[in-house]
C-alpha positions, 0 to 999 in steps of 0.5 A: 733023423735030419735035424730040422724034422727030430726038432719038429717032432720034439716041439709036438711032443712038447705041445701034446703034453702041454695040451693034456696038463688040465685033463683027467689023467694027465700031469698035474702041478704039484704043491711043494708046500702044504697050505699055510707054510708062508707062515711057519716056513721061518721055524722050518727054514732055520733047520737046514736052508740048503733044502730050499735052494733046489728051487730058490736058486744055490744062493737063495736068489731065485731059481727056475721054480721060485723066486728069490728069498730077498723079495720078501726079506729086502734086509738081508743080502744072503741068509740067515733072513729076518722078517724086520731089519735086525736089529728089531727089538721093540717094535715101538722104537725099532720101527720108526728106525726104519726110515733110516734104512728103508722106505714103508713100502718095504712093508706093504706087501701081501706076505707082510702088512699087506699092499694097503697096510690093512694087513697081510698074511703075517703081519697086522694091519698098521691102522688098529685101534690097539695091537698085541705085540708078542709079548702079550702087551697092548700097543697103540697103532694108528688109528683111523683111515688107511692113508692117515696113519696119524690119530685125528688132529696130528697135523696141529703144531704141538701133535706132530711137532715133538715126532717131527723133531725126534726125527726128520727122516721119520716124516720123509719117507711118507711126506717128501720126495724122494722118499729115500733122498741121501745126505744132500739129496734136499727132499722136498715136503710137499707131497699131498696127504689127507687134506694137505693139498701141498702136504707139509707146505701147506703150512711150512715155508716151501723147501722147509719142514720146520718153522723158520727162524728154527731158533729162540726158545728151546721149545722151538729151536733145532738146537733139541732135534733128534739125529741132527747129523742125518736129518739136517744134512739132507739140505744143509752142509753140516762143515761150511756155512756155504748153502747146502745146495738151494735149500738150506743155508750152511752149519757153519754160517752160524756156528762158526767155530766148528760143526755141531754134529762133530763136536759138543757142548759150548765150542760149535757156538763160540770158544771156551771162552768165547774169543771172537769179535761178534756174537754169540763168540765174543771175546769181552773180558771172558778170558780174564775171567776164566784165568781166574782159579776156581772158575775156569770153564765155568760159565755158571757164576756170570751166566747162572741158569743159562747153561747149554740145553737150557731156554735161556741158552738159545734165546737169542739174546745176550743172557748175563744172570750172576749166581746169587751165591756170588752176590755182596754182603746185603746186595743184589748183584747184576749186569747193567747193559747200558753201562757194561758193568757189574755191581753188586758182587763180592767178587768186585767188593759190591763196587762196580766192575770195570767196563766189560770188555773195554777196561781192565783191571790191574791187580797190584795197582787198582785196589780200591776198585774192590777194597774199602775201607770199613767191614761193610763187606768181606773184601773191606780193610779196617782192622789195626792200623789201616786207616792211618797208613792207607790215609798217610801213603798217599801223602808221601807220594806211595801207594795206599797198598803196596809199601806193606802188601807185596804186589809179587805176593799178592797175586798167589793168594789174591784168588785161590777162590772166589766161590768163598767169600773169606781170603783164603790165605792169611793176609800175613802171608802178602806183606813185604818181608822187609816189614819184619811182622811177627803174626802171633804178637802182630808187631812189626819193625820195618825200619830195622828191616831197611825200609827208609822212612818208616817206624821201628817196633810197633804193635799192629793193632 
């Protein structure tokens, strides 16, 4: 047969059967699943999936009957498929997770949650008053009106603030555009909502979706957000402090030190100790304080109840509050900002402290910057013979100290702990060698140690 009629004759063979399909006695269509099996094919599907890929295609990607199996199950590239993202644990928690990797309208489909989020073939609606999860416990949805997920009054501060806070990405996927906008994608929030003509800019400042300035107290600062490195890199760059686009500016304009995603506590603020020349990363004199034994990386005893995660930490202001555990004996220590000292301490002996980041302190030298004479305080001399050796030294040109306390010897003991108020060492344990001084009988002979010009044996005390 030519070949132009045997196609002819094939395309009429083709029309007649076509044409016979709905009358009686011709071919009918066939159900390949029995009515409802949209809801149990998940139970029948995980014995043996090679069955379904006659029709979905050999690698479950649609074939010439069916569709592919990823359609309905976006998650998952091949099988086995899940009906949520894995890992779905708590529905609560694992679903507000999801704007990380989907936007909703992954769920809005008739097989799911239906096209309005009514509710579809297997899951519920998203807007009941309460829902029973699978393991029978009761769970609150939202509430209300298809197109207001969120109960009444959410749009006040302090309703949808605490969610918004959590997470960012949270809101971005009903609130912004894009939807699903990457690191740097800069979304903007202003898609209209409900009421909200020009959504979240309605009350926000345009291109931003949290109060600015976002600092201050911690209630109110960025400094307690949730998954800070994804949320806030969509408009600031976490590693520079140039501005992340035409957003927001950068990380690094205020903390200077290092990122605050990538590191943690003090040191993407300011040095530990601080070292810098402007706030919050000044030097002062933290590096004189944090040689010290005992109190090395600890802010505590100068910044007490300021410690990081706390209000005062990120209130903006410089917050000095010694720990009453550090105070005088009968005194109230404190910080004068006016005069850049502190006073009050047992520390400085009660006295005042040289000028904060402007004086120092030299141990072998300045002694009475701290020590007085008389018990007043646990730092003052007056035992035995003190008075009458500070008081005569001076006289012959000396030191009222250090012809007896060996400065070498001094600087050991001095401060082996500063959070106990007693000496730690015995004050024996400082004096010149030269001075012969026997501790159990508390005499002394310095004179037949060699020292000109001093007496020979005598009792301390």
């Amino acid at each position: 047969m030519p070949l132009l009629p045997a196609a002819l004759f094939i395309l009429l063979l083709l029309a007649g059967c076509a044409d016979r399909g709905g009358e009686e006695g011709g071919p009918q269509p066939v159900p390949i699943h029995p009515s409802g099996w949209i809801g149990s094919h998940a139970l029948e599907g995980t014995g043996d999936a090679d069955s379904c890929r006659s029709c979905h295609g050999e690698n479950l990607e649609g074939g010439l009957a069916a569709l592919a199996c990823t359609a309905c199950h976006p998650f998952d590239a091949a099988a086995p498929f899940h009906r949520h993202p894995p890992p779905w644990t708590a529905a609560l928690q694992s679903h507000r997770e999801l704007p990380q990797a989907l936007d909703w309208t992954s769920c809005g489909i008739a097989a799911c949650h239906g096209q309005a989020m009514e509710g579809g073939r297997r899951g519920p609606s998203c807007f009941l008053g309460d829902y029973a999860d699978a393991s029978g416990q009761s769970r609150l949805c939202h509430p209300g009106e298809a197109g207001a997920p969120h109960r009444d009054g959410f749009a006040l501060p302090g309703n949808h603030g605490p969610t918004a806070k959590a997470d960012l990405l949270y809101c971005q996927i009903c609130h912004a555009r894009p939807f699903n906008a990457p690191i740097g994608g800069e979304p903007r929030f202003d898609v209209p909502r409900g009421g909200l003509a020009d959504g979240c800019e309605d009350c926000h400042l345009p291109f931003t979706a949290h109060p600015v300035p976002w600092a201050g107290e911690l209630s109110r600062s960025h400094a307690t957000a949730g998954n800070l490195q994804a949320a806030c890199a969509r408009c600031h760059r976490l590693d520079t402090g140039a501005p992340g686009g035409d957003i927001g500016p950068g990380c690094r304009s205020c903390h200077e030190a290092a990122s605050p995603a990538t590191l943690s506590g003090c040191v993407s603020c300011h040095d530990a100790p601080p070292s810098g020349t402007r706030p919050p990363d000044t030097a002062g004199s933290h590096a004189a304080h944090d040689a010290l034994p005992g109190l090395g990386g600890d802010c505590s005893p100068c910044h007490f109840g300021a410690g990081s995660g706390s209000d005062r930490h990120f209130n903006g202001s410089f917050d000095l509050n010694p720990d009453p555990a550090f105070d005088a004996l009968g005194l109230e220590g404190g910080y004068s900002p006016e005069s850049g000292t502190c006073g009050g301490l047992r520390c400085h002996g009660g006295l005042l402290s040289p000028v904060w980041g402007q004086e120092t302190l030299e141990v072998s030298e300045q002694c009475r910057l701290c020590h007085q004479e008389g018990d007043a305080q646990t730092t003052g001399f007056f035992s035995g013979e003190h008075p009458f050796h500070v008081a005569l030294f001076p006289q012959t040109g000396r030191h009222p100290c250090t012809p007896c306390h060996d400065p070498v010897l001094l600087r050991g003991p001095h401060f082996l702990d500063l959070r106990t108020p007693q000496f730690e060492a015995p004050a024996s344990a400082t004096l010149v060698p030269a001075l012969l001084f026997e501790p159990p009988i508390q005499r002394c002979d310095p004179q037949d140690g060699g020292l000109t010009g001093c007496h020979g044996n005598r009792d301390w005390q």
